[in-house]
Backbone bond lengths (Angstrom), bond angles and torsions (degrees), N, CA, C in turn:
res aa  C-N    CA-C-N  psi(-1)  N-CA   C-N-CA  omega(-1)  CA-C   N-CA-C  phi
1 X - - - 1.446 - - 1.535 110.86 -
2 X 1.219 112.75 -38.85 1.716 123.24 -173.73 1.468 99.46 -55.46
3 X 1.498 130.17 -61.60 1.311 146.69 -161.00 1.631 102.38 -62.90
4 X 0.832 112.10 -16.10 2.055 115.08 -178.85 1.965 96.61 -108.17
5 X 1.138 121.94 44.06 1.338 103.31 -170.57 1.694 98.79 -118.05
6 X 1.584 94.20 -41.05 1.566 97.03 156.43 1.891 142.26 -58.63
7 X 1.417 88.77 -20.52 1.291 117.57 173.36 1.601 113.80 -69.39
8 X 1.260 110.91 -33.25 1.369 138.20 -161.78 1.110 109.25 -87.38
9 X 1.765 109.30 -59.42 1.701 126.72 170.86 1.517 98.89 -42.99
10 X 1.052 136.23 -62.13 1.781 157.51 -140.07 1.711 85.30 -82.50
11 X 1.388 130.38 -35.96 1.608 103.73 -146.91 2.113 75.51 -107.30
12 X 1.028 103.60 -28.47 1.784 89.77 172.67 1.143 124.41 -90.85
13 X 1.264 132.02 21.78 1.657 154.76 -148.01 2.161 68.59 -127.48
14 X 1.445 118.28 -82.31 1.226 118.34 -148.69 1.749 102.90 -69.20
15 X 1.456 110.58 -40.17 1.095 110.12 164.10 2.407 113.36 -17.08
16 X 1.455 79.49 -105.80 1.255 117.29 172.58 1.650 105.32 -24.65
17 X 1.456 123.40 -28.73 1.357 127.25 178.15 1.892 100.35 -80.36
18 X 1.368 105.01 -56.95 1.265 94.53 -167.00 1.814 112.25 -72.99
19 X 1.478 109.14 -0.54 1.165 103.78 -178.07 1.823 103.98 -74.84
20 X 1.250 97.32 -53.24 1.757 119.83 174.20 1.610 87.62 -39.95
21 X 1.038 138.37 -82.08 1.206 126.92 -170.57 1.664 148.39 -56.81
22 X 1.565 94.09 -14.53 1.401 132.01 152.76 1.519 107.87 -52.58
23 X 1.198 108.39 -51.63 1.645 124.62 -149.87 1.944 104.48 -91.71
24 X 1.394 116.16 -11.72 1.286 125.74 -150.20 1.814 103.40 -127.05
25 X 1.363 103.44 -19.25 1.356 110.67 -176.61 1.714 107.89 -172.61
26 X 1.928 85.33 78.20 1.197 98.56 -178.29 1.800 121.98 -107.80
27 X 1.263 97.73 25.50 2.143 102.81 164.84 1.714 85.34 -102.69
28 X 1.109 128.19 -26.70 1.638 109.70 176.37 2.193 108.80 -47.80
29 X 0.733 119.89 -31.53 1.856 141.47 169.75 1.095 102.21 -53.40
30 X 1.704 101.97 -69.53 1.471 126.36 -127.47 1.899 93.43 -91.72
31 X 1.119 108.96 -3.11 1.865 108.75 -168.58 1.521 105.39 -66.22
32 X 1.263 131.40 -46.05 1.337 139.85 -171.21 1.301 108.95 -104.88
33 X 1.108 121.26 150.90 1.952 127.75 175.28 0.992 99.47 -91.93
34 X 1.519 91.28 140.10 1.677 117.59 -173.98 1.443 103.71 -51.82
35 X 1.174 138.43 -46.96 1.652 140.62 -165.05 1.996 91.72 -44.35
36 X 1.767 87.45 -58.35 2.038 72.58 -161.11 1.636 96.02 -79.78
37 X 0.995 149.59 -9.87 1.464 130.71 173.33 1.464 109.87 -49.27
38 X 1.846 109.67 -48.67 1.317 117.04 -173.22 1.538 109.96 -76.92
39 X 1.327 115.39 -21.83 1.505 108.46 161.90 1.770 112.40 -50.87
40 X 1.909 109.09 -64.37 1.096 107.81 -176.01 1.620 109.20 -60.72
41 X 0.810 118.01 -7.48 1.831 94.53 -173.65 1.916 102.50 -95.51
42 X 1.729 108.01 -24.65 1.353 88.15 169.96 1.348 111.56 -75.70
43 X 1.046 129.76 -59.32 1.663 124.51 174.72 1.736 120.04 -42.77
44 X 1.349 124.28 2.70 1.359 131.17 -156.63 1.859 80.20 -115.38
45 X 1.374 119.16 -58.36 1.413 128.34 -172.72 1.690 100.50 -52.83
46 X 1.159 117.32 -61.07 1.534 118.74 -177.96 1.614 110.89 -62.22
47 X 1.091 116.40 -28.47 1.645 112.08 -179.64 1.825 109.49 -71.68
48 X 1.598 95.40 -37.66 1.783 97.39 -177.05 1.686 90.55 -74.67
49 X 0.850 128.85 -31.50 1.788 120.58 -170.00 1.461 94.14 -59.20
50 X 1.233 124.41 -49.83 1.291 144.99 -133.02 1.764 89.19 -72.60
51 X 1.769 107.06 -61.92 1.577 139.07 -159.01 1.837 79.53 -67.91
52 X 0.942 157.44 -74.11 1.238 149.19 -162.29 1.654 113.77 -45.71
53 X 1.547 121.39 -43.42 1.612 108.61 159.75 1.425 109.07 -100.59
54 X 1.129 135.94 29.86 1.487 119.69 139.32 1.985 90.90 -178.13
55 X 1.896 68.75 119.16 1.566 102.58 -170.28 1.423 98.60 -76.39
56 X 1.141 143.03 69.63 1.561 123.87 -173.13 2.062 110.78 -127.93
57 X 1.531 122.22 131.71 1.240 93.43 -167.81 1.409 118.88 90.23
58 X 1.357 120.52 20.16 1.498 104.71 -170.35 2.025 96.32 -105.09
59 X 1.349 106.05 165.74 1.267 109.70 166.45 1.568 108.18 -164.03
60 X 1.260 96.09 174.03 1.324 113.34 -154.52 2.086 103.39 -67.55
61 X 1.428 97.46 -38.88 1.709 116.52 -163.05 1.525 99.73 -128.27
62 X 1.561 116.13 84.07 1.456 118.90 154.06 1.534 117.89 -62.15
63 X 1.456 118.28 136.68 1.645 121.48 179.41 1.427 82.34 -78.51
64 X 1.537 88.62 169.74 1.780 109.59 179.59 1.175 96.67 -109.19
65 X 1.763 123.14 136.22 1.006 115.27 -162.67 1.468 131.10 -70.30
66 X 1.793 115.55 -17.97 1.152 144.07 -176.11 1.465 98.20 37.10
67 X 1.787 95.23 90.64 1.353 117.99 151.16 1.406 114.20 68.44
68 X 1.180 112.19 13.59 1.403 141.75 176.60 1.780 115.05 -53.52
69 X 1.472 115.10 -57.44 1.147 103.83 -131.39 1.413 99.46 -96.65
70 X 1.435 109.26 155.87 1.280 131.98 176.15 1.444 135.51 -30.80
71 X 1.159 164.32 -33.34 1.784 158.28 -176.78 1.882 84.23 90.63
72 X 1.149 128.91 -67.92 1.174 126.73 -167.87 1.532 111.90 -67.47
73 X 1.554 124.04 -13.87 1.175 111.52 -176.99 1.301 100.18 -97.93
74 X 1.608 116.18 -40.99 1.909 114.87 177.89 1.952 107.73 -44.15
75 X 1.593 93.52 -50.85 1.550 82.83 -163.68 2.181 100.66 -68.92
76 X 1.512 108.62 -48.71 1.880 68.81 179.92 0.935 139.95 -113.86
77 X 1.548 104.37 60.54 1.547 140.48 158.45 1.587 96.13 -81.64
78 X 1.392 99.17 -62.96 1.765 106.21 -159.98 1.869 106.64 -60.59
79 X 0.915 102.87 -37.71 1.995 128.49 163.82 1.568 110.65 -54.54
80 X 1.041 124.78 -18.70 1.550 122.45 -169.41 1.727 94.61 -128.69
């Protein structure tokens, strides 16, 4: 238990940062409506599933698609 305490310090150290930063610059959130965020994050979840059996195309800095994405990709993202 002792040996995970630093582990612990470190993940509520970042916690507590991104909360502060939540709290300090909050239209950075608030710019896009929640509907397409939750579009992008289901289609964002299936793409990393995707990148794990075939790693191809990857980089360091994906653009955001801004308002980009397809009806056909939300629904079979949301389907899978």
């Amino acid at each position: 238990m002792a040996e995970k305490l630093p582990l612990f310090a470190l993940s509520a150290a970042s916690s507590l940062a991104a909360l502060a930063l939540q709290v300090h610059a909050p239209a950075s959130v608030g710019q896009l409506p929640f509907g397409w965020r939750l579009e992008n994050a289901i289609v964002t979840y299936v793409t990393y599933i995707w990148q794990m059996f075939w790693p191809a195309n990857l980089a360091v800095f994906y653009p955001h698609p801004d308002d980009h994405l397809a009806l056909w990709q939300v629904m079979l993202a949301a389907a899978f």
